[in-house]
PDB file of N, CA, C and O in Angstrom, chain B, residues numbered from 101:
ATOM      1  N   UNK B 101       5.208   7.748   9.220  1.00  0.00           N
ATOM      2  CA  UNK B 101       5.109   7.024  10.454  1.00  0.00           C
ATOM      3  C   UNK B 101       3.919   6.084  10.330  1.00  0.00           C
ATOM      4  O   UNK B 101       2.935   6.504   9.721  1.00  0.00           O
ATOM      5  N   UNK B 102       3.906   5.149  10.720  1.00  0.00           N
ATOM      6  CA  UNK B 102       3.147   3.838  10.652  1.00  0.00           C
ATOM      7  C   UNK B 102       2.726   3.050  11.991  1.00  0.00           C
ATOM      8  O   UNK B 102       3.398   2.115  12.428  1.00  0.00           O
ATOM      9  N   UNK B 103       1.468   3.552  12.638  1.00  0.00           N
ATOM     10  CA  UNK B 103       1.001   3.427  14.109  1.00  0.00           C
ATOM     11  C   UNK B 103      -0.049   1.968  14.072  1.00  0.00           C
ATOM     12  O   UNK B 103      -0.983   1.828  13.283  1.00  0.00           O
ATOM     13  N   UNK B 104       0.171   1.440  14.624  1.00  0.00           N
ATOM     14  CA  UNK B 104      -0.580   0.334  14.394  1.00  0.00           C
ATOM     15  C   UNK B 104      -1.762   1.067  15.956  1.00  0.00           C
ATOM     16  O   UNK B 104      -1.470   1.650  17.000  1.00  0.00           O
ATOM     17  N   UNK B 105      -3.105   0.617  15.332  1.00  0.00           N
ATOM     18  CA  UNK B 105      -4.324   1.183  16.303  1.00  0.00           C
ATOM     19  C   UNK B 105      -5.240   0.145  16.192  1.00  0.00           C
ATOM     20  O   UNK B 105      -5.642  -0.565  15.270  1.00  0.00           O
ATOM     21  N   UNK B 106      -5.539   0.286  17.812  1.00  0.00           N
ATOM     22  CA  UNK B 106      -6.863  -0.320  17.910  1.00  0.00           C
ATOM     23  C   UNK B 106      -8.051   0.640  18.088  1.00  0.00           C
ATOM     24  O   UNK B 106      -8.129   1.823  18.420  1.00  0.00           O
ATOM     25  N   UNK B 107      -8.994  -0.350  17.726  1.00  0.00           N
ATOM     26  CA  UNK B 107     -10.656   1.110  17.558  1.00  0.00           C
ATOM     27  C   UNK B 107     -11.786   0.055  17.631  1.00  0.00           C
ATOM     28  O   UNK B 107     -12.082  -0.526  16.587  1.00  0.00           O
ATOM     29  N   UNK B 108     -12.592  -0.311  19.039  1.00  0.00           N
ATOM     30  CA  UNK B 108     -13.617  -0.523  19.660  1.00  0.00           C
ATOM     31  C   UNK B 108     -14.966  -0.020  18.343  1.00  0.00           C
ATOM     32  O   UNK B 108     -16.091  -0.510  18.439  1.00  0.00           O
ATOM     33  N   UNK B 109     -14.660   0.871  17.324  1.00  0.00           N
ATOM     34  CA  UNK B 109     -15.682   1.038  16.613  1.00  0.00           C
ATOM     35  C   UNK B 109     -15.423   0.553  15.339  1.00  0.00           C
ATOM     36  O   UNK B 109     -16.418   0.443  14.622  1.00  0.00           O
ATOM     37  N   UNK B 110     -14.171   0.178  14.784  1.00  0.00           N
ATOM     38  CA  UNK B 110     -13.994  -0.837  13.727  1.00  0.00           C
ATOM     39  C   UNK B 110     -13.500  -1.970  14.063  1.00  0.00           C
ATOM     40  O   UNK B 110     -12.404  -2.305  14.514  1.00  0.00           O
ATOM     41  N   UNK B 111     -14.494  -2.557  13.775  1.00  0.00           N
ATOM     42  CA  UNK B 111     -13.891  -4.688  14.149  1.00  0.00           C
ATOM     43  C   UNK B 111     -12.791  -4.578  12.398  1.00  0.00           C
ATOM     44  O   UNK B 111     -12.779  -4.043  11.290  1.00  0.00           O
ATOM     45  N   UNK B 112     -12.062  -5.492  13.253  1.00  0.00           N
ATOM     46  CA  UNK B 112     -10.983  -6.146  12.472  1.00  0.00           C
ATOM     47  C   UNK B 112     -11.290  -7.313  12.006  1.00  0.00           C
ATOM     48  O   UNK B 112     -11.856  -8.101  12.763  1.00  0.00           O
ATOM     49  N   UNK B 113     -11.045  -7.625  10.901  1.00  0.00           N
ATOM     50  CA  UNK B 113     -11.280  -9.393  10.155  1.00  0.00           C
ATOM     51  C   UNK B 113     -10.658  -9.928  10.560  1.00  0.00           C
ATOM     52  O   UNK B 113      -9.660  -9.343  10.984  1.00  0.00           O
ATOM     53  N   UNK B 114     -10.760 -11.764  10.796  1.00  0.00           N
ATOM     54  CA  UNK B 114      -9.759 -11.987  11.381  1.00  0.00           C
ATOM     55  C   UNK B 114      -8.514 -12.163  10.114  1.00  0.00           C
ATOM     56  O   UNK B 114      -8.510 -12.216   8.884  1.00  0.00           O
ATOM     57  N   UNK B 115      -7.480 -12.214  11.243  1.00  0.00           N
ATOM     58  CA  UNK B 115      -6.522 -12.697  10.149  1.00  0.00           C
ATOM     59  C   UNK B 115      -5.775 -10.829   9.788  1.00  0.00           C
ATOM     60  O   UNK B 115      -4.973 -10.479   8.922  1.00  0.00           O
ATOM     61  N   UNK B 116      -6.186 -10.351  10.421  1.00  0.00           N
ATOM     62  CA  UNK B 116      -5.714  -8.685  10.012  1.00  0.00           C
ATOM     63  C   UNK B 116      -5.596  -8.225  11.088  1.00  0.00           C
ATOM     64  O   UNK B 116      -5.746  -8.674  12.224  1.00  0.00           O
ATOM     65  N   UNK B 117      -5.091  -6.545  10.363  1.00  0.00           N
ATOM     66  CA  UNK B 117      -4.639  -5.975  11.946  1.00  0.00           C
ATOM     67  C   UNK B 117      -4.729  -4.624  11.115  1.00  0.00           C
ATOM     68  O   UNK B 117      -4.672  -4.668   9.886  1.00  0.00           O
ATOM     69  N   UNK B 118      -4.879  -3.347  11.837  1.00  0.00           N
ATOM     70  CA  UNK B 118      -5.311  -2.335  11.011  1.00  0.00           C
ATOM     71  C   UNK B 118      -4.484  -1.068  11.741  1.00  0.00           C
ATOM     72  O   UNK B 118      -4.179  -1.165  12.930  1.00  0.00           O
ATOM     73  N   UNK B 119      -4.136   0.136  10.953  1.00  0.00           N
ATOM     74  CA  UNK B 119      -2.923   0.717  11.234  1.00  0.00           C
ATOM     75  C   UNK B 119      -3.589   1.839  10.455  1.00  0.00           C
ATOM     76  O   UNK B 119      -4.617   1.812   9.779  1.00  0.00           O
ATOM     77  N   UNK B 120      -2.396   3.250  10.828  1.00  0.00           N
ATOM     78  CA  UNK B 120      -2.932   4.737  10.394  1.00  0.00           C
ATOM     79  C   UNK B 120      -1.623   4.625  10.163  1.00  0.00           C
ATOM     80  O   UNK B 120      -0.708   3.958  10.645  1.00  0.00           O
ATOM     81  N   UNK B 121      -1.783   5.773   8.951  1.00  0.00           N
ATOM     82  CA  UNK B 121      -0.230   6.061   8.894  1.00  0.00           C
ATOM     83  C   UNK B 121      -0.563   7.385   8.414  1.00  0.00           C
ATOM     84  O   UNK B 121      -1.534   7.732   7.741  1.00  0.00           O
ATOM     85  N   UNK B 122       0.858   8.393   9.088  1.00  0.00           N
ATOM     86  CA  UNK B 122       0.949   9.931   9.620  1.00  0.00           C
ATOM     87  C   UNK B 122       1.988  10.541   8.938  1.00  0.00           C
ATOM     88  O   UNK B 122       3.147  10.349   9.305  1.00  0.00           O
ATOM     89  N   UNK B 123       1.722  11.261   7.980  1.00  0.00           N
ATOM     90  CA  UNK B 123       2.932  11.995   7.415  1.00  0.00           C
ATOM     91  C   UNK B 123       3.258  13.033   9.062  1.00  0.00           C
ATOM     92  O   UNK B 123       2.430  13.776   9.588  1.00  0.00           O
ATOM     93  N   UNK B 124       4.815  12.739   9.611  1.00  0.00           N
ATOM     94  CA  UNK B 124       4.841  13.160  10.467  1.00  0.00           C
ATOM     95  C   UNK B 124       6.275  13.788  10.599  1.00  0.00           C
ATOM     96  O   UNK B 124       6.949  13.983  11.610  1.00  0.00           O
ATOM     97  N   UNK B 125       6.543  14.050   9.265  1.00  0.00           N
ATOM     98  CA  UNK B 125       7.812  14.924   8.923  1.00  0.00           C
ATOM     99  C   UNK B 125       7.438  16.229   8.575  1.00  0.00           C
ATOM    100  O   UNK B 125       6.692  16.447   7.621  1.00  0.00           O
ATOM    101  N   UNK B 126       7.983  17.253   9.399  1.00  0.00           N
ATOM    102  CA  UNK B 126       8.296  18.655   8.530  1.00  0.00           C
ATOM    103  C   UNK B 126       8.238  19.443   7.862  1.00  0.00           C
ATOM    104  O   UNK B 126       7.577  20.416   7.502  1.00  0.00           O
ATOM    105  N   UNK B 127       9.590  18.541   7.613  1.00  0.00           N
ATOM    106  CA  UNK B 127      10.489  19.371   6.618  1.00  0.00           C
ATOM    107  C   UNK B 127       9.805  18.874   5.201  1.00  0.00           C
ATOM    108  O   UNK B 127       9.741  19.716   4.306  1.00  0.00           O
ATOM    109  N   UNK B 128       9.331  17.654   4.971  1.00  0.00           N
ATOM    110  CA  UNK B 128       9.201  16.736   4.001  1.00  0.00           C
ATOM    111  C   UNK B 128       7.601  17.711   3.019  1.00  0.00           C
ATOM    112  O   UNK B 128       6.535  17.973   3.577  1.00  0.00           O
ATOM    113  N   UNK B 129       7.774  17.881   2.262  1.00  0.00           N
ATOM    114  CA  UNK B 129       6.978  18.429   1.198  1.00  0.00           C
ATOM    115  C   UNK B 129       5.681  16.888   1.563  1.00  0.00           C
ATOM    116  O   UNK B 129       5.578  16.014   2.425  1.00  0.00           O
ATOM    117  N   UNK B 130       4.873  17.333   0.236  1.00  0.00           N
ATOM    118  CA  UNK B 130       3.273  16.563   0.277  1.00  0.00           C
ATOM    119  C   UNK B 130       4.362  15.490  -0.703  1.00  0.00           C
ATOM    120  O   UNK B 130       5.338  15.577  -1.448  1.00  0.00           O
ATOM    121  N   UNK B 131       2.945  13.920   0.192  1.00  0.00           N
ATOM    122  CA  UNK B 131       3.745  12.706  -0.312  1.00  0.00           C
ATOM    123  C   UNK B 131       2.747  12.037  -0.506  1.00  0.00           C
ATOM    124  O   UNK B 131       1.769  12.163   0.231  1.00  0.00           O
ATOM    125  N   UNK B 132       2.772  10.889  -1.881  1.00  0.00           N
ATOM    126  CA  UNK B 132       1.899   9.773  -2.093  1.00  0.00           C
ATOM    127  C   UNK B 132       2.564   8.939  -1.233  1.00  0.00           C
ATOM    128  O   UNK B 132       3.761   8.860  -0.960  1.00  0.00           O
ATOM    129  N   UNK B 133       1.229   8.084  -0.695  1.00  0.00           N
ATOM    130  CA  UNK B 133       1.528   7.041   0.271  1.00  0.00           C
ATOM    131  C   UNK B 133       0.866   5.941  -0.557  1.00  0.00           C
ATOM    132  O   UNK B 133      -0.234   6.110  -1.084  1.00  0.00           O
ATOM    133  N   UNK B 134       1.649   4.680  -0.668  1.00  0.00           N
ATOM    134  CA  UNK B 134       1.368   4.111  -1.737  1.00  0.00           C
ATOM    135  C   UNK B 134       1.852   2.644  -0.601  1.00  0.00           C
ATOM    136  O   UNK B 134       3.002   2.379  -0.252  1.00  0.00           O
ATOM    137  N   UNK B 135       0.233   1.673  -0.112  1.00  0.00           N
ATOM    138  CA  UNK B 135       0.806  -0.283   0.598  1.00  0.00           C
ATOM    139  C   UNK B 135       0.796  -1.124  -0.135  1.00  0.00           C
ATOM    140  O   UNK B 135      -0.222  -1.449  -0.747  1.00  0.00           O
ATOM    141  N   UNK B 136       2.166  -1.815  -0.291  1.00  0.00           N
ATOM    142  CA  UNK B 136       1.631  -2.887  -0.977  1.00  0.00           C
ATOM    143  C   UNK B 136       2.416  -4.246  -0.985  1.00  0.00           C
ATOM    144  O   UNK B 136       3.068  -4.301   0.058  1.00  0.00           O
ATOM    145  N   UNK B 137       2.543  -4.984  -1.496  1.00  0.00           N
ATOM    146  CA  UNK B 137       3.511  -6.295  -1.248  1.00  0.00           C
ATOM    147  C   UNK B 137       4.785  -5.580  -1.866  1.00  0.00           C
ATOM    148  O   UNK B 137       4.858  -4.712  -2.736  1.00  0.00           O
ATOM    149  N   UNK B 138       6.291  -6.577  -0.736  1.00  0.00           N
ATOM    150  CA  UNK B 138       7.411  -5.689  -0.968  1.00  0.00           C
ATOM    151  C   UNK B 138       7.382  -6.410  -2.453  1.00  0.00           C
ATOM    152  O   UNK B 138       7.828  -7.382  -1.843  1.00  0.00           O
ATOM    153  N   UNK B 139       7.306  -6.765  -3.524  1.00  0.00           N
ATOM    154  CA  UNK B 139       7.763  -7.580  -4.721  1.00  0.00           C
ATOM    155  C   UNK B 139       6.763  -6.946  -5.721  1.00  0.00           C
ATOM    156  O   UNK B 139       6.709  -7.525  -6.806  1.00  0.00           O
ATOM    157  N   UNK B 140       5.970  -5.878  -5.563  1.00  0.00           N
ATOM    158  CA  UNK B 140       4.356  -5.230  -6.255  1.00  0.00           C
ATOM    159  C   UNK B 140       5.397  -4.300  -6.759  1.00  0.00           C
ATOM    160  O   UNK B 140       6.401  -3.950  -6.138  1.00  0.00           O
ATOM    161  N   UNK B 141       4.987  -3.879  -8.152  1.00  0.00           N
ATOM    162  CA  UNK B 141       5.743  -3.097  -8.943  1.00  0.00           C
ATOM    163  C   UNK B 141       4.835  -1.304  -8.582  1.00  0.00           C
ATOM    164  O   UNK B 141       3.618  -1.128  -8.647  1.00  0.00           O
ATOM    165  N   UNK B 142       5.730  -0.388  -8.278  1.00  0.00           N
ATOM    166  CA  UNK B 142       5.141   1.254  -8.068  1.00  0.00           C
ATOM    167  C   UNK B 142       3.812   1.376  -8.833  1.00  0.00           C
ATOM    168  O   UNK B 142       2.671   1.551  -8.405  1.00  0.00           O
ATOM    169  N   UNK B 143       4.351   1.212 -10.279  1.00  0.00           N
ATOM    170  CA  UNK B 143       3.617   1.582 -11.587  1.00  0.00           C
ATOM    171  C   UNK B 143       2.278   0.755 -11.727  1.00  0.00           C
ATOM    172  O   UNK B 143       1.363   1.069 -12.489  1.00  0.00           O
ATOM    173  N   UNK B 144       2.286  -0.342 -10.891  1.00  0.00           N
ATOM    174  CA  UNK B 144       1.151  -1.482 -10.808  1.00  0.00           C
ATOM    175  C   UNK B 144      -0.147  -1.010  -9.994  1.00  0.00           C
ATOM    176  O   UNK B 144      -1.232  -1.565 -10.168  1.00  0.00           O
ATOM    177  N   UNK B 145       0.057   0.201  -8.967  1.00  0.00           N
ATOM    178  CA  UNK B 145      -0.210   0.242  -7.743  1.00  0.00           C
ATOM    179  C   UNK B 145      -1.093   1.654  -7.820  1.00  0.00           C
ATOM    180  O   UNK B 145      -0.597   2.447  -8.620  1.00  0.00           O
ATOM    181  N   UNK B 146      -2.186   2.088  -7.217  1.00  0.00           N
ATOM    182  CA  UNK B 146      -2.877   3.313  -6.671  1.00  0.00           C
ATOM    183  C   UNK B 146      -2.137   3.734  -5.425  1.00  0.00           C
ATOM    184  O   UNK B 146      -1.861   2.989  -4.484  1.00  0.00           O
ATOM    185  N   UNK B 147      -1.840   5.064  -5.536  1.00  0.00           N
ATOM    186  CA  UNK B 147      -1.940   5.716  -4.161  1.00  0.00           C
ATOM    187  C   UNK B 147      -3.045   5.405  -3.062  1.00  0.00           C
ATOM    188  O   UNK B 147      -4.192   5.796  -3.283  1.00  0.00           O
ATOM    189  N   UNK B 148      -2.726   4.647  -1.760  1.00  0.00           N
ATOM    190  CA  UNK B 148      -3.392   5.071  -0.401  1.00  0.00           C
ATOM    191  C   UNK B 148      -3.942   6.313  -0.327  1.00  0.00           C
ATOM    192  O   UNK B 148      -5.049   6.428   0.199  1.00  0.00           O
ATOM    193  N   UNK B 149      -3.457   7.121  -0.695  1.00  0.00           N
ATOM    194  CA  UNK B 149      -3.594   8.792  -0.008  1.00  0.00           C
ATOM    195  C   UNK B 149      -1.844   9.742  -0.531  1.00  0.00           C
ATOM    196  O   UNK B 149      -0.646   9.516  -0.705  1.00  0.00           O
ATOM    197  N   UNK B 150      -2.919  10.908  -0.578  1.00  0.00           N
ATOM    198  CA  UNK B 150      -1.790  12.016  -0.656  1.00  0.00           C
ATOM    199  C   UNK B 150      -1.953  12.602   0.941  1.00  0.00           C
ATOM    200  O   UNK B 150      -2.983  12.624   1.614  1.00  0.00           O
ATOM    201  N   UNK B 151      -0.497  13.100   1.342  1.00  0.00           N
ATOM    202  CA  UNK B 151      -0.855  14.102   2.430  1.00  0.00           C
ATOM    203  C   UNK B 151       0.171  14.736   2.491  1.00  0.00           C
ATOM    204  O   UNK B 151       1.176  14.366   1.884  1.00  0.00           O
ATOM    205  N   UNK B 152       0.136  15.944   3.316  1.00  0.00           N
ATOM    206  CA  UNK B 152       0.701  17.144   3.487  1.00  0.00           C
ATOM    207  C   UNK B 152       1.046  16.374   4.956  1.00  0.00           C
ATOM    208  O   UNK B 152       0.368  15.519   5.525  1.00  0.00           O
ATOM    209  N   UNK B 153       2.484  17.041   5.422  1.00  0.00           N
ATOM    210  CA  UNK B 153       2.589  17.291   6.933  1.00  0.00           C
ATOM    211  C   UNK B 153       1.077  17.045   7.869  1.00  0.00           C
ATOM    212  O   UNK B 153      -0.056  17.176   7.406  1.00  0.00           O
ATOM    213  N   UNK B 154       1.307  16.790   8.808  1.00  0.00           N
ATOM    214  CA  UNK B 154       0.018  16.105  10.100  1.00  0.00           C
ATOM    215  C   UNK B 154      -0.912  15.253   9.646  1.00  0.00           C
ATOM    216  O   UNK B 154      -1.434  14.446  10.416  1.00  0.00           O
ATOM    217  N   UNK B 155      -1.278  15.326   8.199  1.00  0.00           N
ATOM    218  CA  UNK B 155      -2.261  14.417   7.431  1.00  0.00           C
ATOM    219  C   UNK B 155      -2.412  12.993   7.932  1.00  0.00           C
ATOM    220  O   UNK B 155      -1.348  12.403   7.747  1.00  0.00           O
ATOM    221  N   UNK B 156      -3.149  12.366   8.386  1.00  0.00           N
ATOM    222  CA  UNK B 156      -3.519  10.747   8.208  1.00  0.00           C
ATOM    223  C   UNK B 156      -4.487  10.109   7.668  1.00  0.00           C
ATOM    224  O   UNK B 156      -5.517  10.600   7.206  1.00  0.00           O
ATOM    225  N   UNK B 157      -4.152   8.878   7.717  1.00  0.00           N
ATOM    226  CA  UNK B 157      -4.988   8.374   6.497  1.00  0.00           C
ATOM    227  C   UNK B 157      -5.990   7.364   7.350  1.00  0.00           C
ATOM    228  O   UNK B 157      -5.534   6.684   8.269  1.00  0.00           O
ATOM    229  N   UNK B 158      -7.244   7.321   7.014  1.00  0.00           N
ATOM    230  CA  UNK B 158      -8.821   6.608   7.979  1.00  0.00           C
ATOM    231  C   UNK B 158      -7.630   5.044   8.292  1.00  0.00           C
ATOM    232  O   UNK B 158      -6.509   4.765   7.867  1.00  0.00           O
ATOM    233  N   UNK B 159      -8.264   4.583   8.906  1.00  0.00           N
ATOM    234  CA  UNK B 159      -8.020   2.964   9.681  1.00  0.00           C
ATOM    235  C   UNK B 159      -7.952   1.995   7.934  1.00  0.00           C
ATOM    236  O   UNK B 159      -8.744   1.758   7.022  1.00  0.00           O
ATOM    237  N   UNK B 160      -6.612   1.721   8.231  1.00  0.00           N
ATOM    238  CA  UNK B 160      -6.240   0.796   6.816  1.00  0.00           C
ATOM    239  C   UNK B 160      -6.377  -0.363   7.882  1.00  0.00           C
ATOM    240  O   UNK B 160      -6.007  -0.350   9.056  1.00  0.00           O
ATOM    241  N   UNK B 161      -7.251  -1.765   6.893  1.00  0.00           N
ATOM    242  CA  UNK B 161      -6.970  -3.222   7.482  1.00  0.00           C
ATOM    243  C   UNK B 161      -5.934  -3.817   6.365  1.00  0.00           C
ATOM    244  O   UNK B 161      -6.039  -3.747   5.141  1.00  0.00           O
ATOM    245  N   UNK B 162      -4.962  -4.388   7.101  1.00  0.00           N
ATOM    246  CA  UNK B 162      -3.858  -4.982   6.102  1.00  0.00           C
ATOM    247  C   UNK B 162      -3.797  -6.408   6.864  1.00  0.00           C
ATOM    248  O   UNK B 162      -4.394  -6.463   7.940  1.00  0.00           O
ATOM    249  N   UNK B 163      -2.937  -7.901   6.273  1.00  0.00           N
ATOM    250  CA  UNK B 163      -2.829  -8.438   6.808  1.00  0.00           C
ATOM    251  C   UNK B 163      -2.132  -9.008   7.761  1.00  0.00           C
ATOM    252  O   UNK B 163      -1.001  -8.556   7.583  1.00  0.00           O
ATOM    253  N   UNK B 164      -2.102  -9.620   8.538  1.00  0.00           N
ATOM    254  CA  UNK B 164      -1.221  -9.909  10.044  1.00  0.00           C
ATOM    255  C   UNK B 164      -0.261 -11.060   9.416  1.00  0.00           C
ATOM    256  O   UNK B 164      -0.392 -11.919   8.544  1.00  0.00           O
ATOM    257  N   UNK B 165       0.892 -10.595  10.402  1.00  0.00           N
ATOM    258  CA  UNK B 165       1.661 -11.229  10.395  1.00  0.00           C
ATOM    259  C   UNK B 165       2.301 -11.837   8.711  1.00  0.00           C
ATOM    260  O   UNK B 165       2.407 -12.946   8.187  1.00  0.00           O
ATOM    261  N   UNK B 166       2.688 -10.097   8.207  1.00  0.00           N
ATOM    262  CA  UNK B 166       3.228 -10.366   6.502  1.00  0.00           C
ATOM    263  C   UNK B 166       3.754  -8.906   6.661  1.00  0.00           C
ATOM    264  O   UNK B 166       3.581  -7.993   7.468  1.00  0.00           O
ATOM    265  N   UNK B 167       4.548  -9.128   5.404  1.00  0.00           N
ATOM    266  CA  UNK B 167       5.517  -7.800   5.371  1.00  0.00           C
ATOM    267  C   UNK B 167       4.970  -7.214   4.656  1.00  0.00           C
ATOM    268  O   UNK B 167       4.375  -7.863   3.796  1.00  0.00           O
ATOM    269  N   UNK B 168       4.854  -5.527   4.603  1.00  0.00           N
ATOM    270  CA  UNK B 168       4.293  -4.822   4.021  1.00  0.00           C
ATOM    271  C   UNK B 168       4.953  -3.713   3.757  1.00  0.00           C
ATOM    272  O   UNK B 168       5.390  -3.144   4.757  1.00  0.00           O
ATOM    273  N   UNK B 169       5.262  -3.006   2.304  1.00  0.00           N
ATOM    274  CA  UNK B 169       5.794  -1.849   2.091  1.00  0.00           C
ATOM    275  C   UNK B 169       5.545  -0.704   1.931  1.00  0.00           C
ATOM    276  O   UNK B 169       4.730  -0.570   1.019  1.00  0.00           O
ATOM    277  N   UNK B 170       5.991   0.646   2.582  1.00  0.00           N
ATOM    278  CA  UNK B 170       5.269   1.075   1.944  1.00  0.00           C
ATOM    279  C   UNK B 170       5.911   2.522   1.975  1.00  0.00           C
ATOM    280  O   UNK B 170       6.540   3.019   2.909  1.00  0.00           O
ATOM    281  N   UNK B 171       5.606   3.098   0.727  1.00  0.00           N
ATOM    282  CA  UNK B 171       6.621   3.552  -0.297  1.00  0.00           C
ATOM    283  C   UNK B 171       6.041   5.037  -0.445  1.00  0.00           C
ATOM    284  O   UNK B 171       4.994   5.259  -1.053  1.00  0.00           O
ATOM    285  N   UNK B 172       6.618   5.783   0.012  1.00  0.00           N
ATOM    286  CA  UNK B 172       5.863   7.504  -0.412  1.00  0.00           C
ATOM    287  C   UNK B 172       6.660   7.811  -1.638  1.00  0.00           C
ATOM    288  O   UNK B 172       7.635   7.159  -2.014  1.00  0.00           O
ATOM    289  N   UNK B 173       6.283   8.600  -2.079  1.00  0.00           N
ATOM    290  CA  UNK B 173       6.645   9.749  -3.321  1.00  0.00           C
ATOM    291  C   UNK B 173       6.498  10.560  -3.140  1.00  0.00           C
ATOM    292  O   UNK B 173       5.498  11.004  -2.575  1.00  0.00           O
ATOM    293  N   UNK B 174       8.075  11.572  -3.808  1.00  0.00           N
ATOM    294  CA  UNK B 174       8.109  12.884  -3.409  1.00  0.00           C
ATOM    295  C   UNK B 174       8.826  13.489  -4.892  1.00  0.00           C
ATOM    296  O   UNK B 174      10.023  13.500  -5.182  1.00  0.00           O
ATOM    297  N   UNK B 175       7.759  13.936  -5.635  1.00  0.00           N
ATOM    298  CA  UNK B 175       8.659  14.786  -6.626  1.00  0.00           C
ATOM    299  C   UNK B 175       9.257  13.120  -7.807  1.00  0.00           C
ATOM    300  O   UNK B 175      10.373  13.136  -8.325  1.00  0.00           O
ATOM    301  N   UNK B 176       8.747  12.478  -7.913  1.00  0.00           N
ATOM    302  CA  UNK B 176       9.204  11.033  -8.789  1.00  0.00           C
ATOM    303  C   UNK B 176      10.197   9.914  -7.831  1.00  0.00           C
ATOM    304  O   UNK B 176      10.215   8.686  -7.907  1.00  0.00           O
ATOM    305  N   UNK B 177      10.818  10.624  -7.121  1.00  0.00           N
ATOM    306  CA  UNK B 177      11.166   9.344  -6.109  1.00  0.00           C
ATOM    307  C   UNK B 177      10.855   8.926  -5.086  1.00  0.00           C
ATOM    308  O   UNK B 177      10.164   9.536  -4.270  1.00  0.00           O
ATOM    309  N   UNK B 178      11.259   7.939  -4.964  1.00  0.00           N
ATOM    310  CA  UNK B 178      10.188   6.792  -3.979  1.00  0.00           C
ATOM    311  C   UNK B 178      11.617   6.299  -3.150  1.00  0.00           C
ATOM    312  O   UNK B 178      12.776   6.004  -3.442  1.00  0.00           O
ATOM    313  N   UNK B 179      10.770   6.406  -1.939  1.00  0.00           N
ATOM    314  CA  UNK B 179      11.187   6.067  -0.511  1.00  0.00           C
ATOM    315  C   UNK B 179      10.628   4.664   0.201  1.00  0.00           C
ATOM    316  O   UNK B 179       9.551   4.651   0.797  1.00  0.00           O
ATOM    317  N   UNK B 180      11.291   3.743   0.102  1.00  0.00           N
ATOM    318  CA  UNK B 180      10.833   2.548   0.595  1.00  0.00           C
ATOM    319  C   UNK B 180      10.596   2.213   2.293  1.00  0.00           C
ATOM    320  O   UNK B 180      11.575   2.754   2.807  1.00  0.00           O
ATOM    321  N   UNK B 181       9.969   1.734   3.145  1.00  0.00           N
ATOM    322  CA  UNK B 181      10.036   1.375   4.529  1.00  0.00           C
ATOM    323  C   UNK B 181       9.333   0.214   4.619  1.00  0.00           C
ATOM    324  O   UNK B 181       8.171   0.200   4.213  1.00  0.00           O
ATOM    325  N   UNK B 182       9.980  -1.052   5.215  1.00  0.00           N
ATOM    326  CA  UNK B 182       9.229  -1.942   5.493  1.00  0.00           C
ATOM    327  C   UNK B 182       9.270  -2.311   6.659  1.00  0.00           C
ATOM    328  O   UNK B 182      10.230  -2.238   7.425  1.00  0.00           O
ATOM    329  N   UNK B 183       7.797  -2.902   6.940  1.00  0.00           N
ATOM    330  CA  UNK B 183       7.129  -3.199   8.800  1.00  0.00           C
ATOM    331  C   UNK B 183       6.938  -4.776   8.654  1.00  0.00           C
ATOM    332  O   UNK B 183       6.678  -5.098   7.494  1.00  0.00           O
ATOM    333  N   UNK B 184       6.978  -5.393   9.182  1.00  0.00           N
ATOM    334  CA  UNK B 184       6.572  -6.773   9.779  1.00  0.00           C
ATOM    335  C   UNK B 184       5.459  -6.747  10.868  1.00  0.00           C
ATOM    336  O   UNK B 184       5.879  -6.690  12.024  1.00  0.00           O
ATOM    337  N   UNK B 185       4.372  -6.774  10.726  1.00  0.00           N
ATOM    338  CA  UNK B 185       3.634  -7.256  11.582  1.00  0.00           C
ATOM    339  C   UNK B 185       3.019  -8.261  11.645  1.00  0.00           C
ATOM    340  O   UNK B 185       2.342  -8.508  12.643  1.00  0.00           O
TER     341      UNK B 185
END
């Protein structure tokens, strides 16, 4: 899940917009959370964060108004979701 937040104690750059994202499945085993441009190759890329169920990850700044992917791993496969903000 991918919450876009505002926070009075982190200023935003301009030109960005900054978001948490919540492993907020279940059933779903521990997952690499991996942002990045939809056209960025997996293998190119660091994990964001690992998390287990309820886990979130500190205030990510990404940029506004661009598409962004972003891709967990579970066990070698990868799950794509893309947001437009």
């Amino acid at each position: 899940m991918l919450l876009p937040v505002t926070s009075a104690e982190t200023p935003v750059t301009a030109g960005n917009t900054q978001v948490r994202i919540v492993h907020a499945a279940s059933a779903a085993p521990t997952v690499g959370i991996y942002v990045s441009a939809p056209d960025a190759m997996l293998a190119d890329e660091q994990p964001l964060a690992t998390a287990e169920f309820t886990d979130a990850t500190d205030l990510v700044q990404v940029p506004a108004m661009c598409i962004l992917l972003l891709r967990l791993t579970v066990q070698w496969k990868v799950h794509c979701h893309s947001w437009y903000y």
